[in-house]
C-alpha positions in Angstrom: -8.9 71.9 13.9 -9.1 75.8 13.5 -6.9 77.6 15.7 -7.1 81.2 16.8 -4.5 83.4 18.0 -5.3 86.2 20.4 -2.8 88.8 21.6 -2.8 90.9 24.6 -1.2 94.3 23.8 -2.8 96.7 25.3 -0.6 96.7 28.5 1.2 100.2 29.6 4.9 98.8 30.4 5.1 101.1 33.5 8.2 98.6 34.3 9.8 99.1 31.2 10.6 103.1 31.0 9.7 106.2 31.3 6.1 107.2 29.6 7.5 109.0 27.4 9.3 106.5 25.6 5.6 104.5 24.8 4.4 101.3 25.8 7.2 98.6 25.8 5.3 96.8 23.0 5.8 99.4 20.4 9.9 100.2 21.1 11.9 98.8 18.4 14.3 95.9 18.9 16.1 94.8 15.0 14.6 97.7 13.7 11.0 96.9 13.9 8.7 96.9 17.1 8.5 94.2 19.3 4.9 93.6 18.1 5.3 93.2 14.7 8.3 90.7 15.8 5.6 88.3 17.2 3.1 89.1 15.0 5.2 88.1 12.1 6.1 84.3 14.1 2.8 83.8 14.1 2.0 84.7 10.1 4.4 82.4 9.5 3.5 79.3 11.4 0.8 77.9 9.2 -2.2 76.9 11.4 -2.8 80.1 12.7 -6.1 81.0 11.2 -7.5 84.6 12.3 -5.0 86.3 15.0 -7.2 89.3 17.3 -4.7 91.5 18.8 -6.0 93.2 21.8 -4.9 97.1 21.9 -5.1 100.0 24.1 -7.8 102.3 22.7 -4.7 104.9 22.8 -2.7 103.0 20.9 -5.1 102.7 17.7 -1.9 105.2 16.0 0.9 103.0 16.8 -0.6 100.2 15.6 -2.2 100.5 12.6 1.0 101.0 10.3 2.3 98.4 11.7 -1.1 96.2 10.9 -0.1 97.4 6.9 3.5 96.9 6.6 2.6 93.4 7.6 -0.2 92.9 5.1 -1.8 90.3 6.0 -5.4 91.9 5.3 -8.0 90.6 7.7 -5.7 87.6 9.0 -5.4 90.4 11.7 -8.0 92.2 13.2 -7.8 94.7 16.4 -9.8 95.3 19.5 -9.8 97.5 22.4 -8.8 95.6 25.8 -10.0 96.5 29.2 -8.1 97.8 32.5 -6.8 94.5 33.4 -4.9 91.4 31.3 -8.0 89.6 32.3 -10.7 91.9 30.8 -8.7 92.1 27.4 -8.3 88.5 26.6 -12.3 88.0 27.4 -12.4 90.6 24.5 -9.7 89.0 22.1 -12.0 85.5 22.8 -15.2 87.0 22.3 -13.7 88.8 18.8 -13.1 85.1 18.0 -16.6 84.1 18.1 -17.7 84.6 14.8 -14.7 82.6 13.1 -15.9 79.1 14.6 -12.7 78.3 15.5 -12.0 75.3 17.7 -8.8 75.9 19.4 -7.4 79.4 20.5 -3.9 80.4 21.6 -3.5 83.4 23.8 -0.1 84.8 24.0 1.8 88.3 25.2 2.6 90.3 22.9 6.0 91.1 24.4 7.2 87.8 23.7 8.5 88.2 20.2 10.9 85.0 20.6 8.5 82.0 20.7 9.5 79.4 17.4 7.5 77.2 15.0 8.9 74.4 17.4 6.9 75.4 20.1 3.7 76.2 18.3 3.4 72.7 17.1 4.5 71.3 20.1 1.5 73.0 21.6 -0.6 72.2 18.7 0.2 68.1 18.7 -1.3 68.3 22.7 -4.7 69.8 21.4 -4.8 67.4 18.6 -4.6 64.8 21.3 -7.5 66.2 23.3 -5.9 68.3 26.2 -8.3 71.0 27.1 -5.6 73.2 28.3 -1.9 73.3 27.3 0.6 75.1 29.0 4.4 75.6 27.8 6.2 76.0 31.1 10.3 75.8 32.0 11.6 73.8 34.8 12.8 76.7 37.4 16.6 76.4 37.3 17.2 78.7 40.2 17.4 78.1 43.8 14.4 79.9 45.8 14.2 81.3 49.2 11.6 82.7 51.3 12.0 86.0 52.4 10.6 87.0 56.0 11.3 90.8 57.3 14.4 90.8 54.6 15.6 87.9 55.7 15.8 84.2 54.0 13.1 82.9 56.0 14.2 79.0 54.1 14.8 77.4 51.0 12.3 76.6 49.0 12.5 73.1 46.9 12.2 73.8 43.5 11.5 70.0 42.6 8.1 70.1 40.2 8.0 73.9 40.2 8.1 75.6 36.5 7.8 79.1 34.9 4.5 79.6 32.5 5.1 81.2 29.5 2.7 81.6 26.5 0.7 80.7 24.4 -1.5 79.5 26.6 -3.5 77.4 24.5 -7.0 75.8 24.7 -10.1 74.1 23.4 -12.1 77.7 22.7 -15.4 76.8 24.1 -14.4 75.6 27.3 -11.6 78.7 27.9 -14.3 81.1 26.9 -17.1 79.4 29.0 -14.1 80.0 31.9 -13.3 83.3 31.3 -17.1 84.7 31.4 -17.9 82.7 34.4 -14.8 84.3 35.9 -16.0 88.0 34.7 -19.6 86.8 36.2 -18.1 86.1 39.5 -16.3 88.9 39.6 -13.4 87.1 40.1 -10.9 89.9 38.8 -7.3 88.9 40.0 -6.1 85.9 37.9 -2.3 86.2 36.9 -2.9 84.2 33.6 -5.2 82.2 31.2 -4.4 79.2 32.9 -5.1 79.6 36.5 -8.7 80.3 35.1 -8.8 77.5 33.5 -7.7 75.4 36.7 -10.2 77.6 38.5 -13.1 76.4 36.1 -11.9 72.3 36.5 -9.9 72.2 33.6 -7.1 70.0 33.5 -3.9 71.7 32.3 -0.9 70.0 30.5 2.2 70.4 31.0 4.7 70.7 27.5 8.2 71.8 27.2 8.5 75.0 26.8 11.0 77.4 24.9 14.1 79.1 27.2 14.4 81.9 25.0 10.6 82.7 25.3 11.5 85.3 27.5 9.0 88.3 28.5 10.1 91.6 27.9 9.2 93.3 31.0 12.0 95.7 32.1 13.8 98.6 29.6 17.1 96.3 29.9 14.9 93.6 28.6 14.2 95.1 25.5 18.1 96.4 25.3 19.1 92.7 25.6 16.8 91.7 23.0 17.8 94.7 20.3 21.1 93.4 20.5 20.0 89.5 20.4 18.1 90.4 17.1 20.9 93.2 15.9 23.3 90.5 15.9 21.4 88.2 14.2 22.4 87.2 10.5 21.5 89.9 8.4 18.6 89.4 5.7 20.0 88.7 2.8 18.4 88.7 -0.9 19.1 87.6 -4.5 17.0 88.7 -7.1 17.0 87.0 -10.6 15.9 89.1 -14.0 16.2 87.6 -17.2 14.8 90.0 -21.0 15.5 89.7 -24.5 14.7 92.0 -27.3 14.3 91.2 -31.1 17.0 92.5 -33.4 16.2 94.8 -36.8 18.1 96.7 -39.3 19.6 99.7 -37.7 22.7 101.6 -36.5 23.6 100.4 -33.3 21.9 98.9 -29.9 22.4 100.5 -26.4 24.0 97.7 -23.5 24.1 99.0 -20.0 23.2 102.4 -21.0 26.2 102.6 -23.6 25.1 103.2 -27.3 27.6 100.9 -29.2 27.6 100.8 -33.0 26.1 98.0 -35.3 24.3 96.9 -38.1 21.4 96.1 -36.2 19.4 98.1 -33.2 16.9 96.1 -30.7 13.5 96.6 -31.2 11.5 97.9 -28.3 9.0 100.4 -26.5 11.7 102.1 -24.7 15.3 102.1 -25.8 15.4 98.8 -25.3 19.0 97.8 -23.2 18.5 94.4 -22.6 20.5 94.2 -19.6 18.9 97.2 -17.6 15.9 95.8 -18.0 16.9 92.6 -16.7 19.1 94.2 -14.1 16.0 96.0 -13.0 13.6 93.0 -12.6 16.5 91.3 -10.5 16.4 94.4 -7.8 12.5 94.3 -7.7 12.4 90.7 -7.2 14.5 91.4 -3.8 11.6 93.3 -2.1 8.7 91.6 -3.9 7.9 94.9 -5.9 6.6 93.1 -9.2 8.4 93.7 -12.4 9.0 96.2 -14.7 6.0 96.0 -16.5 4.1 96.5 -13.8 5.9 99.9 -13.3 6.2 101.0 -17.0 3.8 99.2 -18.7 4.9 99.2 -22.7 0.9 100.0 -23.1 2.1 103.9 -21.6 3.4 106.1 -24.8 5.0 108.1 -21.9 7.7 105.7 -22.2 7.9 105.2 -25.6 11.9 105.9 -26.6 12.8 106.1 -22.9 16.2 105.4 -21.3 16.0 102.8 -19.9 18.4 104.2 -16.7 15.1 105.8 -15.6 13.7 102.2 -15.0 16.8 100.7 -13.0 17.4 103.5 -11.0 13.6 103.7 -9.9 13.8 99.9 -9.1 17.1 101.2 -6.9 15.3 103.8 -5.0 12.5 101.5 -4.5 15.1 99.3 -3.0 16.5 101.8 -1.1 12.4 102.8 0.8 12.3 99.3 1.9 15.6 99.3 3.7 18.1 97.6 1.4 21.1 98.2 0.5 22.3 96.9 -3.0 25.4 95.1 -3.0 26.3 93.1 -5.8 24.9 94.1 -9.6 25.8 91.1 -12.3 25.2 91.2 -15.9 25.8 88.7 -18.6 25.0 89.4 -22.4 24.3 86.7 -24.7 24.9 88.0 -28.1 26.4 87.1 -31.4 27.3 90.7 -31.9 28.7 93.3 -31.0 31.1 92.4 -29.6 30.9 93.9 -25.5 34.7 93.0 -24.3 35.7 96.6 -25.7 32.8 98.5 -23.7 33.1 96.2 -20.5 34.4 99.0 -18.0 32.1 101.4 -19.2 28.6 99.8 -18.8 30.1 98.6 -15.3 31.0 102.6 -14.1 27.7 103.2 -15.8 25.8 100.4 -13.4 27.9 102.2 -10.2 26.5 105.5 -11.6 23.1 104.6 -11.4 23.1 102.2 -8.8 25.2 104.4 -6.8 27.6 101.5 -5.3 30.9 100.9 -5.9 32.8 99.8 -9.2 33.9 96.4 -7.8 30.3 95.7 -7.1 29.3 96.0 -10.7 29.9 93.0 -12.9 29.5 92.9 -16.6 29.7 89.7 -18.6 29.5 88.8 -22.1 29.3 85.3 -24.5 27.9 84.1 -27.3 25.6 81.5 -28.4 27.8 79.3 -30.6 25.6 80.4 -33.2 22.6 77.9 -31.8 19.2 79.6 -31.3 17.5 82.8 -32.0 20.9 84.6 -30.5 23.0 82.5 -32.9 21.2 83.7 -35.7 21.4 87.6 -34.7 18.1 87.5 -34.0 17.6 89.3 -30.6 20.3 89.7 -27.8 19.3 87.9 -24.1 20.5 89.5 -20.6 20.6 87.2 -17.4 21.2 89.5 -14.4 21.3 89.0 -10.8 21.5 91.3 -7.6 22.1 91.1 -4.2 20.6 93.3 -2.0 20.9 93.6 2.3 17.5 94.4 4.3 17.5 95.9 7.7 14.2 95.6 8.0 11.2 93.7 5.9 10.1 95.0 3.1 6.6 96.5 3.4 
């Protein structure tokens, strides 16, 4: 099984606000665009293989960053749709063609909610042969009739449900469907799935997901900023651990404060152990790498350098992708010198450069019991960690 995802985004959102404010798809709700929200549920749900999403050819601007900041290279691709919901998903499907995939999911883009759950109760249907899956919700609410603005009666709502997407399928026989529905010139189905009943296919029924709502009115996407807003906040921990080799010397620099010894640490740069563990732990909370990767020891550029210059690039780098820093530990692992006397320096020095407060900077400091390469003076080892707040992913 090889399952394709297309989605339809190439809708105007007349319903949703004025013009002016862009097509509902693109308005932020958390801090990112409803788009990327569903976009992103389906990068993370494993089986989706290639996912075509199915813009307006005016649209190619607003989309595109978004398509980077994701990065998922050519797991997406983008097509132009055509006047009607119809017309685009024919296009997403024939996009598909080349990827032999077996099974396709076609879903609206303005329904950023849908949950792993869902997918793979979708997905356990096609493994067992259905055609056509639908997830659908039993329709909770009593229904009239309406005549002249009247109730004309009460409708039962026994056996009647609310589609929702994906609408998923075997991919020959919903793409057969869809071009014999173009051919005919059959123009005015609703959804993927009455074309699929109009072609003969049987369509099955599985539970769908309440909070797979469809964002179709500006309070809509209101309700759903402040459903996301309120959700837990995206928390990260970064871990950085560096240890430089000890030599004859004058002293060795710790948190950016020169302290005097009989030794220095050996190293391109000046060599502070703990910033340059400090440093890897706030890269490691966006995914940036490490420090080598940003100052390579290989550039004489940085030969003798502070190593301040490192940690607070690794902060402002932080800082692009949204986070706010809000813990900075240190602990030393040293023979000697001894750090105790120096403690509440290095830690204003960490607030200084990290620009947050002094009781989020933490600076500890033991020895080695005189086991190791530490024990025998032979280098000085950092173990830092930081804890750094998102409010949106980091590109």
């Amino acid at each position: 099984m090889k399952i394709g995802i297309v989605i339809v985004a190439a809708g105007r959102g007349e319903r949703a606000g004025s013009p002016h404010e862009g097509p509902k798809q693109y308005r932020p709700i958390g801090g990112r665009a409803v788009i990327e929200h569903t976009l992103q549920r389906f990068l993370d749900w494993n089986d989706a293989s290639r996912i075509v999403i199915v813009i307006h050819a005016d649209d190619v601007a607003l989309f595109e960053p978004i398509r980077l900041r994701l990065n998922a290279g050519d797991r997406i691709v983008s097509v132009n749709g055509g006047a009607t919901r119809q017309q685009s998903v024919l296009a997403g499907l024939e996009a598909l063609s080349r990827d032999d995939v077996t099974h396709v999911m076609i879903h609206d883009a303005v329904r950023p909610f849908i949950d792993g759950e869902l997918l793979q109760r979708i997905k356990e249907a096609l493994l067992q042969g259905e055609k056509a899956v639908l997830p659908a919700v039993p329709v909770a609410d009593t229904l009239k009739r309406g005549t002249d603005g009247f109730v004309g009666e009460t409708v039962s709502r026994d056996a009647l449900y609310s589609a929702q997407t994906p609408q998923s399928f075997d991919y020959p026989s919903i793409l057969a469907a869809h071009r014999a529905a173009a051919a005919s010139g059959r123009l005015d189905f609703t959804d993927d799935a009455s074309i699929a009943e109009w072609a003969g296919i049987p369509v099955k029924l599985v539970d769908g997901l309440v909070d797979n709502v469809k964002l179709t009115l500006k309070r809509d996407i209101a309700m759903a900023d402040e459903k996301l807003s309120a959700a837990l906040p995206d928390v990260r921990t970064g871990n950085g651990y560096d240890v430089h080799q000890l030599g004859d010397g004058d002293g060795v620099t710790l948190c950016g404060i020169f302290i005097p010894h009989d030794q220095k640490l050996m190293g391109h740069s000046d060599a502070d152990v703990a910033l340059h563990a400090l440093t890897d732990a706030l890269l490691a909370t966006c995914g940036a790498g490490d420090i080598g990767d940003h100052f390579p020891p290989s550039d004489p550029q940085w030969k003798g350098a502070a190593s301040r210059i490192f940690l607070e690039h690794a902060a402002r780098l932080v800082r692009d992708n949204g986070g706010t820093i809000m813990n900075a530990d240190v602990s030393l692992i040293a023979e000697a010198p001894r750090v105790g006397p120096h403690r509440q320096a290095m830690r204003e020095n960490l607030a200084d450069m990290l620009d947050i407060s002094l009781d989020r900077c933490s600076v500890k400091a033991t020895t080695n019991e005189t086991i190791g390469f530490v024990g025998r003076r032979e280098g000085i080892a950092a173990i830092a960690t930081a804890t750094v707040v998102y409010r949106q992913r980091p590109a």
